[in-house]
N, C-alpha and C positions, 0 to 999 in steps of 0.2 A: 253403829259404825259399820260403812262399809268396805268390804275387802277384797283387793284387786286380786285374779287371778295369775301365777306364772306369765302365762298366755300372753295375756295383756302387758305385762311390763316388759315381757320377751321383743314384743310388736312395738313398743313405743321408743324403747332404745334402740331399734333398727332403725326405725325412721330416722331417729335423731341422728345415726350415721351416716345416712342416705343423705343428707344436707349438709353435715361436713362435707364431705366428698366433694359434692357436687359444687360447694363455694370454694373451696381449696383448686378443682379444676378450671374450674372457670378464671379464679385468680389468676392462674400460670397462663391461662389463652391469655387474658389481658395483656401480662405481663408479655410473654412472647410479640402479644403485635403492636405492643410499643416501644420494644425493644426493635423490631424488625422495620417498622417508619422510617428510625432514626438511624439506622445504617446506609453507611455510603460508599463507594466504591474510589480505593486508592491506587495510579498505576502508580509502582516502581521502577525507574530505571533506573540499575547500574550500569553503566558503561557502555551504555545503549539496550543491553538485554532487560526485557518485559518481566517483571512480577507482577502481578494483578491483586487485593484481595478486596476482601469485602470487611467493616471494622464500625464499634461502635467510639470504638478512640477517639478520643482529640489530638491526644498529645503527637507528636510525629517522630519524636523518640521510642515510645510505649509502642508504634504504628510498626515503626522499623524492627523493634522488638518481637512484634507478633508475626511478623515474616520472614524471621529467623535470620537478618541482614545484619552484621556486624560491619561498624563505619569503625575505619583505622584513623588515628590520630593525622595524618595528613591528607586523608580522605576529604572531598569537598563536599558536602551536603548542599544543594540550592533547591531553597523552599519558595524562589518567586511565586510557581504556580499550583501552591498547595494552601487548603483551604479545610478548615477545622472542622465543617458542617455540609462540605459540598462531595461532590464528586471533584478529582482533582489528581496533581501530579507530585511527585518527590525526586529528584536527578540525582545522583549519586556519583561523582566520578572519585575511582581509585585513584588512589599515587601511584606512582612509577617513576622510575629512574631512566632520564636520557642524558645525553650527552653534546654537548656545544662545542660547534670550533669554530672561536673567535680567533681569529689568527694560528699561531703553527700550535699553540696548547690546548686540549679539548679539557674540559671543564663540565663535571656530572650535577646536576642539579637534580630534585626534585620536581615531577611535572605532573601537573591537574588540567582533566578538562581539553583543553587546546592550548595550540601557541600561543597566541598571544597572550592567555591567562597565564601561563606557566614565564613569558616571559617577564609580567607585570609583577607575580608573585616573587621573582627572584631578581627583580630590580636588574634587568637585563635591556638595555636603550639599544634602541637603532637611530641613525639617523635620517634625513629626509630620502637619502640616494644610497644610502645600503642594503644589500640586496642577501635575501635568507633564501635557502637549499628547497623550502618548501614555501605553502601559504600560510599565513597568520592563522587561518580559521582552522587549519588540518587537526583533526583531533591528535592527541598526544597519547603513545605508549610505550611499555617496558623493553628500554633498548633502540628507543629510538637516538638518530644524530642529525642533528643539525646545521648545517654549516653558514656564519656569516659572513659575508664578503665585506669590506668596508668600503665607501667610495675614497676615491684620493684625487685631490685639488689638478687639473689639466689647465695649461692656455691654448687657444686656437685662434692663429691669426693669419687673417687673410681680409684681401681688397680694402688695406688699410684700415682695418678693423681689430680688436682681440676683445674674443669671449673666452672668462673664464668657465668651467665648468666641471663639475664633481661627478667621475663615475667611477662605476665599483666592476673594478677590474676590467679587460676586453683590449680591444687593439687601438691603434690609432682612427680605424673605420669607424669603432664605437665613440670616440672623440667627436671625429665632425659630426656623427649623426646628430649628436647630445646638441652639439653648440650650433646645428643648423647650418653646416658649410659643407657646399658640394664642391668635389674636386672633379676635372675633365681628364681624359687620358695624357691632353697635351701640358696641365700643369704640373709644375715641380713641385712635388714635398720636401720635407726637413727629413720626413721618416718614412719607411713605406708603410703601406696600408696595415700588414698582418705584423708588426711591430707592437709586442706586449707595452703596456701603460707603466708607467713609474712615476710614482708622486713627484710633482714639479714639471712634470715633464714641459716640454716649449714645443708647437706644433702649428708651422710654417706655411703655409699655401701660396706658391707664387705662379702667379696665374700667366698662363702664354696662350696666346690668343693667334693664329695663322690664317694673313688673310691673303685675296690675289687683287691687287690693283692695275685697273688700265687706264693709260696713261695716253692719250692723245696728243699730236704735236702737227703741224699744221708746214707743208712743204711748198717753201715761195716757189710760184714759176717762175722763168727764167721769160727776158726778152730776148727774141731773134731779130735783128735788123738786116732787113734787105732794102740794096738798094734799087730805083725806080728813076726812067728816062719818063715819068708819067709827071713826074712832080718835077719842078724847080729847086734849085736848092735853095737850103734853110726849110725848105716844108719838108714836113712828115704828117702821114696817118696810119692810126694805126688800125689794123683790117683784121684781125683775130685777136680776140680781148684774152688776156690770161685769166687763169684760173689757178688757185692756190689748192695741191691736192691736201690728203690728211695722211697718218702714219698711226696706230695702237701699238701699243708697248705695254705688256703684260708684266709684271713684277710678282714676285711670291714675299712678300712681306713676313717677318716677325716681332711682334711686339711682346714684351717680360711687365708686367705690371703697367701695362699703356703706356711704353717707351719704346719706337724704334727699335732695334738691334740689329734688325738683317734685312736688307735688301738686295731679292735678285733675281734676274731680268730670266724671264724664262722662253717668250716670244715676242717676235716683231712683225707686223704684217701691213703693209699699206692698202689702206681699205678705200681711198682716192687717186687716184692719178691727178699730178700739175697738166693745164695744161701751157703750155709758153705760148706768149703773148707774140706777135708776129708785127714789126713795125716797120713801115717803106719810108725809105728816106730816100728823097728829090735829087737828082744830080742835073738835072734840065739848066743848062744858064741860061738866061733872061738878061735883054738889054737892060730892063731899069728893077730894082729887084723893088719889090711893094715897100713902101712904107710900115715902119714897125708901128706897131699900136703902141701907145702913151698910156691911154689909162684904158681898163676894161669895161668903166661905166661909163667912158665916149664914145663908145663903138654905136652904139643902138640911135643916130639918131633917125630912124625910121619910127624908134617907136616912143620916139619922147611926148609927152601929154601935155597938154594945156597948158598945165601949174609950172611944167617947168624939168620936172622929174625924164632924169635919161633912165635909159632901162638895156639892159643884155638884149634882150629879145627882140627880134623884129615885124612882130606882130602889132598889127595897130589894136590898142583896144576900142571896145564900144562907147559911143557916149555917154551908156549911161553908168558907168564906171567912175567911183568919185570916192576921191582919196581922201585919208585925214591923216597929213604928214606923208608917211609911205605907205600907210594901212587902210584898206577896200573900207569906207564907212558902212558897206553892207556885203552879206559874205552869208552862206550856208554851214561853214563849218568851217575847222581850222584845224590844219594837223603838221604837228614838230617834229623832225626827225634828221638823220642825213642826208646831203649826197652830193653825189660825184660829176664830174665834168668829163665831156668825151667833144670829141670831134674830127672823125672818123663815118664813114658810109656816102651814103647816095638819096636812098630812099628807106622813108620808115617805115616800119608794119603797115601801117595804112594806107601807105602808095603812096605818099608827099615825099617834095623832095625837101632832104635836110636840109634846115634852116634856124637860126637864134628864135626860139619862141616856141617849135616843135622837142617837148622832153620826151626823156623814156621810163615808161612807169612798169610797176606790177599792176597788170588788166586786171587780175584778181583782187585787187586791194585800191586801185583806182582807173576804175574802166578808160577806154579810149574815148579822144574829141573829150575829155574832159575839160571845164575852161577854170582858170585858176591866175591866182597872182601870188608871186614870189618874191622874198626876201631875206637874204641871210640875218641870222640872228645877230651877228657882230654889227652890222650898221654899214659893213664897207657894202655890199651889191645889192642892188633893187634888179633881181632877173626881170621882173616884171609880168605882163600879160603873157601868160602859156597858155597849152594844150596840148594837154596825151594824146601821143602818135604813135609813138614808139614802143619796143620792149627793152626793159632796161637787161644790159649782161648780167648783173647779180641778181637775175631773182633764179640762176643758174649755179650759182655759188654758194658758200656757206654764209657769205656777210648779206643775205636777201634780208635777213631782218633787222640786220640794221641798217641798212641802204635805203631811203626811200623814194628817191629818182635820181636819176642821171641828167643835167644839162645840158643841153646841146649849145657849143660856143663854135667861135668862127674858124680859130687857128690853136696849133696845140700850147703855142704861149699862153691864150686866154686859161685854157685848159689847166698847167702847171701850174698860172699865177693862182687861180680857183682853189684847186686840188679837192679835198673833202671837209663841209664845211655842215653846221648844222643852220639848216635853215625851217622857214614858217610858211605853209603852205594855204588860204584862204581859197578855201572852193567859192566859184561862185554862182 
């Protein structure tokens, strides 16, 4: 049998030490860097301030424990953005005590977080148009106040209209702006503008409107008669045409809700002059005095036509002028309108001397030597074959647009019996 020396058993139980050791160390590395994998990084915020740490926890209670964070019974804990394996967030907001005034009594509640949470958590309503001292989102702290205003029910009526509308508290300015109604300096209110709001209130807008009207009026000339050893008596011509002047009248108008109320005349200025009509009447005696004219459509018989038809004018027309009834069977064009009778002058624009058949036109609306057939629209006078010679007085006047010739007739009878007729003019 053989026998180990000290030596050797001394040697052989080191070794064996030497590999505890060595597995026991090894053990704890392992252990540390699977311990140190699985840790992950938690920010804290209380009340906005940073705690940061580093943790092998899950739990978020056990987390807040290891960061030495005590949460008070009204204290809000929000774990939306914490995560049991991740990097990740914990929010913490204290409680605190503010104060509300709802009307004239302030009222301490418990507040978390912000307004509106604090308002939510204590069952505190606003309405749609109530208005608070701060924002909704303002974070909330120890000793804060708050004030609510409430809206109160207004009407606002104006141009026949009423909107009602809810604001919270302000003047009667804050009123219209809400309900969209503008006032001018010259409308009346119910209330003036910086007029505090009272529930119920009733708010008036009566609208005055200041305007200036002018007013034109139109000044008859007057006839002058002079008499004349040139004429016979019973004739007259007349040898300067009147002219009817004009007058403006300025007014300063007020009207209250689109009604009248005030008118008054502030100026007057005649912006035409009349001018008077100048007429010579005959005092000549004459052994046999002329035969009065019977009818006005016997006078012409110079210029009566084939068919039969008498005519004012004494113009012959051409043969190849051919009637259907009283109307040209062929014609250029045709134009309706008024006009008047004279018979008065010498010679027309043109150098001819006056005669039934030579009218007076606007040259700018129906040139000279134009040739034409005429008839009154009522059926009494066929003027008949014409031609623009002349200028007529009203394209000098204000009636030039309605006037559209002047007839030249024989005697001022003719002329009276005529007066202003509307007639059809067929160019041809």
């Amino acid at each position: 049998m053989e026998t180990k020396t000290p030596f050797l058993e001394k040697l052989a139980r080191a070794k064996v030490r030497v590999i505890l050791i060595t597995v026991i160390v090894l053990s704890c590395i392992a252990t540390i860097y699977v311990a140190a994998a699985n840790a992950y990084t938690v920010d804290i915020l209380v009340d906005g301030k940073l705690t940061r740490i580093t943790t092998l926890r899950s739990d978020a209670e056990k987390i807040l424990e290891q960061a030495n964070i005590e949460v008070g019974k009204d204290d809000v804990v929000d774990l939306s953005e914490f995560r049991s394996d991740a990097d990740s967030k914990i929010s913490i907001y204290k409680a605190c005590t503010i104060t509300v005034y709802d009307g004239d009594k302030p009222t301490q509640y418990v507040g978390t977080k912000d307004v509106e949470s604090t308002f939510a958590a204590n069952n505190i309503k606003l309405g749609k148009d109530d208005v608070i001292s701060c924002e909704k989102t303002d974070a909330v702290y120890d000793g804060m106040e708050i004030v609510i205003t409430r809206a109160i029910p207004v009407s606002v009526t104006a141009d026949g209209k009423t909107v009602n509308v809810s604001v919270a508290g302000g003047t009667v300015a804050d009123a219209l702006d809400k309900a969209v109604v503008t006032a001018d300096d010259d409308d009346i209110l119910s209330h003036p503008m910086d007029t505090a709001l009272t529930s119920g209130m009733k708010i008036k807008v009566t609208r005055v409107t200041v305007k200036e009207k002018v007013q034109t009026e139109i000044i008859k000339y007057k006839t002058e008669v002079k008499k004349t050893a040139t004429l016979s008596k019973g004739q007259s011509k007349i040898v300067t045409a009147g002219v009817n002047g004009e007058k403006q009248t300025t007014f300063h108008e007020k009207y209250v809700d689109g009604k009248l109320t005030e008118s008054k005349q502030i100026s007057s200025k005649i912006t035409k002059a009349a001018v008077n009509a100048v007429k010579l009447v005959g005092t000549k005696t004459t052994a046999k005095a002329a035969s009065p004219v019977k009818a006005v459509a016997a006078t012409a018989a110079e210029g009566r036509l084939a068919n039969g038809i008498k005519t004012i004018s004494r113009l012959k027309a051409p043969d190849s002028l051919k009637l259907n009834g009283n109307v040209p069977v062929s014609y250029k064009r045709k134009i309706t309108g008024t006009a008047s009778a004279y018979s008065c002058g010498t010679h027309t624009a043109t150098g001819k001397r006056v005669m039934p058949g030579y009218i007076a036109v606007n040259p700018r609306q129906i040139p000279y030597h134009t040739k034409m057939w005429i008839v009154s629209n009522d059926g009494k006078y066929v003027y008949g074959y014409a031609s623009a010679e002349d200028t007529g007085g009203f394209v000098n006047w204000g009636g030039s647009r309605a006037t559209l010739c002047d007839l030249f007739f024989s005697s001022e009878s003719q002329c009276n019996a005529f007066g202003r007729r509307r007639v059809t003019i067929y160019i041809l």
